[in-house]
Structures are given as structure tokens and as C-alpha cells.
N, C-alpha and C positions, 0 to 999 in steps of 0.2 A: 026896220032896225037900222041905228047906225052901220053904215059897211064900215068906219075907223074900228066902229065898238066891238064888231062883230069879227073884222081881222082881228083885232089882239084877241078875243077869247078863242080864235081859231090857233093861234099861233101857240098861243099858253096850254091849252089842249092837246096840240100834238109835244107838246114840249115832259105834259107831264104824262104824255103816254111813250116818248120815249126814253121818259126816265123808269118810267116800270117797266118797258120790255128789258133795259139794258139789267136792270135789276133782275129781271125774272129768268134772262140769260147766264149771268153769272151765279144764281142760285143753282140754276141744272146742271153749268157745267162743273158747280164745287161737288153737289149731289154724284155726278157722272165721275168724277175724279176721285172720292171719297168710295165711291164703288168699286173702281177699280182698285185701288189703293187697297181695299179688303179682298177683293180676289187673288190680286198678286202676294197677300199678308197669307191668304190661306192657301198659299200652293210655295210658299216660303216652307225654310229650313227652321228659323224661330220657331212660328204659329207651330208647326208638327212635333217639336221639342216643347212646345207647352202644353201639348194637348197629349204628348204621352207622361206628361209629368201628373196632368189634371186627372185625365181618364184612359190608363194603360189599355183598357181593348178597343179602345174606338180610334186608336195613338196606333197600335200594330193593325187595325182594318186600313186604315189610312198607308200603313209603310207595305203591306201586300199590296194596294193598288197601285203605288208612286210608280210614277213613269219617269219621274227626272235623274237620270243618272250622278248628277254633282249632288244631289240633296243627299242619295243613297248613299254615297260618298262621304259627304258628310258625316251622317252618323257614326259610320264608323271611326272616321280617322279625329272625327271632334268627342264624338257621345258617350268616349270611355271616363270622361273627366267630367261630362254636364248631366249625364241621365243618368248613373248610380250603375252600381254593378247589374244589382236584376233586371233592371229596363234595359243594359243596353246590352245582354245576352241575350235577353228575349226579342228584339230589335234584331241581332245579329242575325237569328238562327231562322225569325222569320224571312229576312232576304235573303239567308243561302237556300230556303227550301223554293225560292221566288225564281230563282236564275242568275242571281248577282254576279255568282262566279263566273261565266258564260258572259255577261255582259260585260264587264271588265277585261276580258281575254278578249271582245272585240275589240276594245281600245289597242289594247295592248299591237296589235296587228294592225294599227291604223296610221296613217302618215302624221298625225299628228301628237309630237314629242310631249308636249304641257299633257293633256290626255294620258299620255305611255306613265308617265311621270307617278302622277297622281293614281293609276288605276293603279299601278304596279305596290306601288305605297299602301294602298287600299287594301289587294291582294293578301300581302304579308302582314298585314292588320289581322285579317281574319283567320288566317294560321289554321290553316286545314291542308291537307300531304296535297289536294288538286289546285288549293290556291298557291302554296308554294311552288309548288310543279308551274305554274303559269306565270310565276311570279320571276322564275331563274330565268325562263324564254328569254326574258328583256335583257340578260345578260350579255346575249348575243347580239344587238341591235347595234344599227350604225351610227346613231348619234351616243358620243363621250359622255354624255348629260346624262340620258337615262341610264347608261350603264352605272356613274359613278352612283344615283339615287338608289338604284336596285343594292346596288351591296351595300351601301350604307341604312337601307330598309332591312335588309337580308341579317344584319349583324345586330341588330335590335330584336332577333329572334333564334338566335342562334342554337341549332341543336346538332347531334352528331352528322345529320343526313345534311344541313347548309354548309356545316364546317369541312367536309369533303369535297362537297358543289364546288368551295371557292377554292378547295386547294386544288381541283382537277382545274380548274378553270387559268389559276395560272398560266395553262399551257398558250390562251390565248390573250393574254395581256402582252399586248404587242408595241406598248409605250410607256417611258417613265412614268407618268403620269398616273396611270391605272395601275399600274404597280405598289407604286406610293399611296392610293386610295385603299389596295387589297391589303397593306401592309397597316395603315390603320385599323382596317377594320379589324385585324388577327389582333392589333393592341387592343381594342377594346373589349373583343372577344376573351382576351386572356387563358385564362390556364385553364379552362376550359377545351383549349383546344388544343392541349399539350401534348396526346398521344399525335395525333392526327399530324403534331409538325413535324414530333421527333420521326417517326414515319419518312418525313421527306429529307430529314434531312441524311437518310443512309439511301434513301431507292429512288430521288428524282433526279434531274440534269444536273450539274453542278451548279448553275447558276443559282437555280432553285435550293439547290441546299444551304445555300451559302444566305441565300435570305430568310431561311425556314431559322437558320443559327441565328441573325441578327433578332428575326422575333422572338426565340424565346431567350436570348439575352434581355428583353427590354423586358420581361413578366414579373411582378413582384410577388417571389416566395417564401412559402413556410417550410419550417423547418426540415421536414420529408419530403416535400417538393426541390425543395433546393440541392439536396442529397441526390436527388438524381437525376437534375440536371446536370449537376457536377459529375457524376458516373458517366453520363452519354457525351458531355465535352471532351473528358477529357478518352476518351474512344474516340470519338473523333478528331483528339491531335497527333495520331498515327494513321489517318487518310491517306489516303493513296496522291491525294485532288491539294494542290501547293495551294490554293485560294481557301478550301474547305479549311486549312489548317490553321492559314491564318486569321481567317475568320474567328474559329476555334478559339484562339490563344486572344483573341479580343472579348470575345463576351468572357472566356476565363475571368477577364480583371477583375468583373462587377464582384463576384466572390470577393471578398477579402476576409484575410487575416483565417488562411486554411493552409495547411502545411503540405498535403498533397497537391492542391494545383499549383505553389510555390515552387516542390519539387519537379514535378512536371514539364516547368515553365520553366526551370534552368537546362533541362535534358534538352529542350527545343533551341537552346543555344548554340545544340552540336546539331542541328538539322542539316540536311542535304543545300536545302536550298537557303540561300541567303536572303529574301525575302522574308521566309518564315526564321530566321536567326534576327533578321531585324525587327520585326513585329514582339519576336519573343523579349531583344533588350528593349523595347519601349515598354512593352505592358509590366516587364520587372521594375522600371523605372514609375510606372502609375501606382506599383503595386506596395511598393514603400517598405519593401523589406531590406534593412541595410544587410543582413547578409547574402543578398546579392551581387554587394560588389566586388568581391573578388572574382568572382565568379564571369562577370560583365569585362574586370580591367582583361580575362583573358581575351575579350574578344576586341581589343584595343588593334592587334595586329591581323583581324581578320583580311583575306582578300579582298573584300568588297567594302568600299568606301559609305556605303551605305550604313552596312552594317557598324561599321566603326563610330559613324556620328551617332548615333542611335544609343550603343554602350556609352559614348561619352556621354549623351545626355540625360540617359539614365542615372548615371555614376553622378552630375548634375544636382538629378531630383534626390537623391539621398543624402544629399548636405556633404555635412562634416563626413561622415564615412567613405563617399564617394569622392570628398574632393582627396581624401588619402591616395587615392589610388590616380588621379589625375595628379597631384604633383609629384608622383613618383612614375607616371611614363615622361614627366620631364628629362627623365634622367638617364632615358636611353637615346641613343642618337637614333634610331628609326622612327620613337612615337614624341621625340620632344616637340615636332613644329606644331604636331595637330594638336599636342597636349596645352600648348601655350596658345595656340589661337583658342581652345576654347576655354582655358581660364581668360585672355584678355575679354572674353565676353561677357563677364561676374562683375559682378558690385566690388570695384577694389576695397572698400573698405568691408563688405563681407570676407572679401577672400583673405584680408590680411588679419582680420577676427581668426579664421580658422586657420590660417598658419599658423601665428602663434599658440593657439592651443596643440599643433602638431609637432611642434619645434621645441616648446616651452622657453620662458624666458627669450624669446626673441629680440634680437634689437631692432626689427623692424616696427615702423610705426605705422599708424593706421592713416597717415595722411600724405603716405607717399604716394605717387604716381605709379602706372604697371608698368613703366619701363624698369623702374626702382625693383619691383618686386619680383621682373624675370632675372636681375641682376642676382639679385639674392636666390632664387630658387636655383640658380647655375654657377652658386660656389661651388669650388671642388668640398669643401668644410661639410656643406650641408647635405651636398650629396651621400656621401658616405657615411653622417648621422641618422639622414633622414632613412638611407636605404638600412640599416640596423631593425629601424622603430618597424620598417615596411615587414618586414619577414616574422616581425612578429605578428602584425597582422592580416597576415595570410597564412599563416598557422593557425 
């Protein structure tokens, strides 16, 4: 034989045998990869969500065997929304009789937070008194993370026995932060948990009480509910606790247009403490009842400077009735300088709207300056018109 002829069909020969191994390689390893791809497809969380959708008992022999803890996991915290109420209580019931709960409290005790996280989530999914019970553990832990998950899982389930959990639990919120988290949660919890707060706020620390009052000021109620919140407020604006009271006299405001915490809320103007007299003229001042102001000009002269800016800017918020009583402390020499710095604080062409309507026929115009208008408010003329008009309206 030619040896030219016989190298080329040597060459062409191995050329098409190693087009077929390379071929017969990439065939096994798509075969080999398409194997695997169904092993890992059938020890997946899908494959088991179709095969209890397809065939419910071969779907629950398959979830008694699982051995994967996040699939387990899965079910639960996904399978209440993709596998229908029947499947996925019968799902449930076959992992707690499996060890689930046990195996999630191992998490839970593990140094690993994403795990504590998630288990703890899981836990309170399954809402049984031993998952619960293992579920609060994590309360205690030292990562910020899982604690704030656990009560924001915890308040997605709230029943009389978590809503105690979390109010004992206060004792160990030991940063604004978690505070702020526990205090969300009671808002969402709501009125729900309304014995339980009123509760703290006569028999815990004061600080605690005084947060126990801000949440159930934030609770939106009905008609009977609302009636006795207002009965336990206003019990507690005769506290012993200067913070509790004024606390008190703040969630008071949300009520409006009620004639007992009105009257209430003037009596707190003779309080001891001048704190709780200046809380009480601000929230009379939110509270928009203009017969308050006479009531308020008395405390024009009180001792505490506090308290005096406070009745003025109540007297403020009440317009035209309040500003009564403000251009008539002009007109004593003890309250005129405070009275006058805080009319220059006004819209002069508001304020000189409402002097004329107090004066009547004034000659004052609405484009004068406030130098013009202390001028005027400190004639001897108007003085002793204005102080006439004044007595009648404080009778």
C-alpha cells in the first residue's frame, strides 16, 4: 500500500474516532448531569410540594422520612399558602408526631443566628403550648436579631399567654431599641391586649407604666372600649407618679369633644407640680375647647416660666377667643412684656383681623406694622374699653 495513502486514512480514522469519543463523552456527562439534576429535583422542596399535591400519601411517606431540616421548614412557614388547608395540616401534624419540635429547639441553642431565626419563625408557625414554650427561649438570646424576629413572630400569634410573655419580658429590654420593637408589637397586637396593659399601668415600675399609657393611647376604639379607657385615664391623673400623670393628660387629648376629660384637664391646671400644669395647658390648647381660656389666662402668672409659655400658646391655639385673653394681659404691668412678645409672634395682619373684631370699628388697619399695633393695644382709651368687654368675658 501506498504509506501517503495509508497515513491519511490513519490520520482520518483516528480523527473520526476522536470525534465520537468526544461525542460519546459529552453524551454521558449530559446523561450524568440530567441524573443528577433529578436526584437533587427529588430531594427538593418543589418535587415534594408536587407529589403531595399529585399523590397526598406517598407526599406524607416522603415528609416522615425527610431528613432536611430547611425543606421541613419550608412546609411550614411556605405550605400554609401553596398546599391548601387539608394538605398542609396533615403535613403539619405528620412532622410534630416526627420530632420537628425537638429539632428546631436544636437550632434554636445553636450558635448559629440565620438557623435561631428561621427555626424560631417556624416554631410559632406551628403554635402548639411546647413550640411556643421554645419559641419565647429565643427571647433571651444575645443576638438583637433573633430577639427582635421572635416578638415580631410571637405577635403574629398572639394570645393571652404571649401577651404576658411580652409584658413580663419588659423587665429585660435593656435598650431603646427593643423597647420600640415590644411597643410595636402591643400596636399591632391591639385591643386585644388591653386588660393585660391596663394591668401595668397601676402595678409595674413607673417607667413601664407610663409606656403601658402611651400604647393604649395609640389603640383605635369603639364605643364601650373607649368609655373605659377614659374611666382608667382619667384614675390615673390623680397618680401619685408626676410622669404617670403627665403621660395621662397626653393620651387624655386623643378623646375629643368629651366634657368630663375637659373638665378634668382644667382641675390639672391647679396641679402640685408645674410640669403636669404645663402638659395640662398644652393638651387644653390641642384640645380646642375655647372655654378654656379663661381658665388658661389664669395661669398667665403662674411661677414657672414654663408653665406660662404653654397657657400662652394654648390661649394661641384657640384664635380669637384666646387672643382675648392675650391682649388683655397687655394691660397689666406684670404679664404685658410676655403678652406682647407673644402677640409679635402672630401673623400681624391675623392679629389685627382679630382686634378689630374685639375693639369693633377700630381704626386700626390691617397694614400696619407691630410696632403700630403695641402702640395701639397700650392706649390708656383702649385699655379701659377693652378691660369692660374683658369682664364680660370671664363671666
Amino acid at each position: 500500500m501506498n504509506p501517503v495513502l495509508f497515513m491519511e486514512k490513519l490520520i482520518t480514522f483516528l480523527i473520526i474516532h476522536k470525534f465520537i469519543t468526544i461525542l460519546s463523552t459529552a453524551f454521558i456527562l449530559y446523561l450524568i448531569s440530567r441524573g443528577i439534576k433529578f436526584i437533587i429535583y427529588r430531594r427538593s422542596y418543589d418535587y415534594l410540594k408536587r407529589l403531595l399535591k399529585k399523590n397526598l400519601y406517598k407526599g406524607l411517606k416522603k415528609v416522615s422520612n425527610l431528613k432536611d431540616i430547611n425543606i421541613k421548614k419550608r412546609l411550614i412557614l411556605e405550605g400554609k399558602n401553596s398546599l391548601g388547608k387539608n394538605t398542609y395540616n396533615q403535613v403539619k401534624d405528620e412532622l410534630l408526631v416526627n420530632g420537628f419540635i425537638d429539632e428546631l429547639f436544636n437550632e434554636i441553642i445553636s450558635e448559629k443566628d440565620e438557623s435561631k431565626i428561621e427555626a424560631c419563625k417556624t416554631l410559632v408557625e406551628l403554635n402548639t403550648p411546647q413550640s411556643i414554650d421554645y419559641a419565647i427561649i429565643a427571647l433571651y438570646d444575645n443576638d438583637e436579631e433573633v430577639k427582635k424576629e421572635v416578638i415580631e413572630a410571637l405577635t403574629t400569634k398572639a394570645n393571652p399567654k404571649i401577651i404576658e410573655t411580652l409584658i413580663n419580658y419588659l423587665e429585660y429590654c435593656d435598650n431603646t431599641l427593643l423597647l420600640e420593637i415590644l411597643s410595636n408589637a402591643f400596636k399591632n397586637i391591639g385591643i386585644q391586649a388591653f386588660e393585660q396593659l391596663v394591668e401595668v399601668t397601676f402595678t409595674k415600675k413607673q417607667v413601664y407604666r407610663s409606656w403601658a399609657i402611651k400604647i393604649l393611647a395609640s389603640f383605635d376604639y369603639n364605643i364601650q372600649n373607649r368609655n373605659k379607657a377614659i374611666e382608667i385615664f382619667i384614675k390615673l391623673l390623680n397618680d401619685s407618679s408626676e410622669i404617670v400623670r403627665i403621660h395621662t393628660i397626653k393620651a387624655l387629648t386623643k378623646f375629643k369633644n368629651n366634657k368630663l376629660i375637659f373638665n378634668n384637664l382644667i382641675n390639672k391646671l391647679n396641679d402640685s407640680s408645674c410640669k403636669v400644669r404645663s402638659q395640662a395647658a398644652k393638651s387644653l390648647g390641642e384640645y380646642q375647647i375655647k372655654k378654656a381660656a379663661p381658665f388658661l389666662f389664669n395661669l398667665i402668672t403662674d411661677s414657672s416660666g414654663i408653665v406660662r409659655s404653654n397657657a400662652y400658646q394654648a390661649l394661641v391655639e384657640l384664635e380669637e377667643e384666646g387672643l382675648k385673653y392675650i391682649i388683655k394681659a397687655t394691660e397689666s404691668v406684670k404679664t404685658k412684656e410676655e403678652a406682647l412678645n407673644v402677640l409679635k409672634k402672630l401673623d400681624v395682619e391675623k392679629l389685627v383681623v382679630g382686634i378689630n373684631k374685639i375693639y369693633n370699628n377700630s381704626e386700626i388697619s390691617n397694614k400696619v406694622n407691630f410696632e403700630e399695633v403695641e402702640k395701639f393695644l397700650t392706649k390708656e382709651d383702649n385699655k379701659s374699653n377693652l378691660g369692660e368687654r374683658k369682664l364680660e368675658i370671664i363671666s
